[in-house]
C-alpha positions in Angstrom: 9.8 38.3 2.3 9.0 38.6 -1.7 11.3 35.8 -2.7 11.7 35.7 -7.0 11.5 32.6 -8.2 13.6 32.1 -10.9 17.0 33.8 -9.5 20.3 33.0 -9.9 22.2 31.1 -8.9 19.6 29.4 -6.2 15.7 28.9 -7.1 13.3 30.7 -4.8 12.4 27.3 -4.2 15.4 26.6 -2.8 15.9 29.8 -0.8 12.2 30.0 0.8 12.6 26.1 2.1 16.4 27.6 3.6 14.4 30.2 4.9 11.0 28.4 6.5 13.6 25.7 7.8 15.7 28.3 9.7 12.4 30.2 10.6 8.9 29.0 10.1 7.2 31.9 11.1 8.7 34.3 8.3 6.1 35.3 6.0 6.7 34.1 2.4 5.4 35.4 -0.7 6.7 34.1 -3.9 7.2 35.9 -6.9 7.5 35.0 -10.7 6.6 36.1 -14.1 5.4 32.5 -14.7 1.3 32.6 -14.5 1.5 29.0 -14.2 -0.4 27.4 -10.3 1.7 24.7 -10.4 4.6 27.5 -9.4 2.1 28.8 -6.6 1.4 25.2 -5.1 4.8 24.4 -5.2 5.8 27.7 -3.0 2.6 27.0 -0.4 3.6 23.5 -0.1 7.2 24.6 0.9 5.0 27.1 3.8 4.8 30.3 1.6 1.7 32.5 2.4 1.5 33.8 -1.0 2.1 34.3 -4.9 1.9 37.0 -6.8 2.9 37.5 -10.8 5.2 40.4 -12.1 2.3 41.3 -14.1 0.3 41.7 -10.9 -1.3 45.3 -10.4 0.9 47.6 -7.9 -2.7 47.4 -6.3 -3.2 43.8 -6.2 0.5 43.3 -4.8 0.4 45.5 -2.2 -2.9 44.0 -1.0 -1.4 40.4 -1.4 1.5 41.4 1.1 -0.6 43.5 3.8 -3.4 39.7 3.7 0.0 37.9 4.1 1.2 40.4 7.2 -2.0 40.0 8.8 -1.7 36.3 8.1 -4.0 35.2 5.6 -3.0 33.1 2.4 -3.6 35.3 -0.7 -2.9 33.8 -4.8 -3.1 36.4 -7.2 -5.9 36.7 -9.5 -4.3 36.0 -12.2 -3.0 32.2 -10.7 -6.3 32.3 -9.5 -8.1 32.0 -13.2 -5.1 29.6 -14.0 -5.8 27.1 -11.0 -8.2 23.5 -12.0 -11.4 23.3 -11.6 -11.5 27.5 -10.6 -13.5 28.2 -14.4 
């Protein structure tokens, strides 16, 4: 499930922890203009698989959901250069 981060009226927060609670095995990947990792740690610590940007290549997210369907973690490249102690 690509779950946006900032909709309205719930967060993706919010909806992905309804979600994993209801369902731990669904496959989460959160979603978000914001570049920031403090977005992408909050959705893994919640059980998300995954973050990708809106800026993110068509390439990139397509490969970020088929490494979350065959159940690998995958951050985005961009969040990736963002994250401490990853320059």
């Amino acid at each position: 499930v690509l779950v946006d981060i900032n909709i309205w009226p719930q967060k993706g927060f919010e909806i992905a922890k309804m979600i994993l609670d209801a369902n731990p095995t669904v496959k989460i990947i959160g979603m978000s203009v914001n570049d920031q990792h403090n977005y992408a740690t909050q959705m893994l610590k919640l059980g998300a698989k995954g973050y990708l940007t809106k800026t993110s290549t068509l390439e990139e997210i397509n490969l970020g959901i088929i490494e979350v369907f065959n159940g690998n973690l995958y951050i985005c490249k961009e969040i990736q250069r963002n994250m401490p102690g990853d320059k």
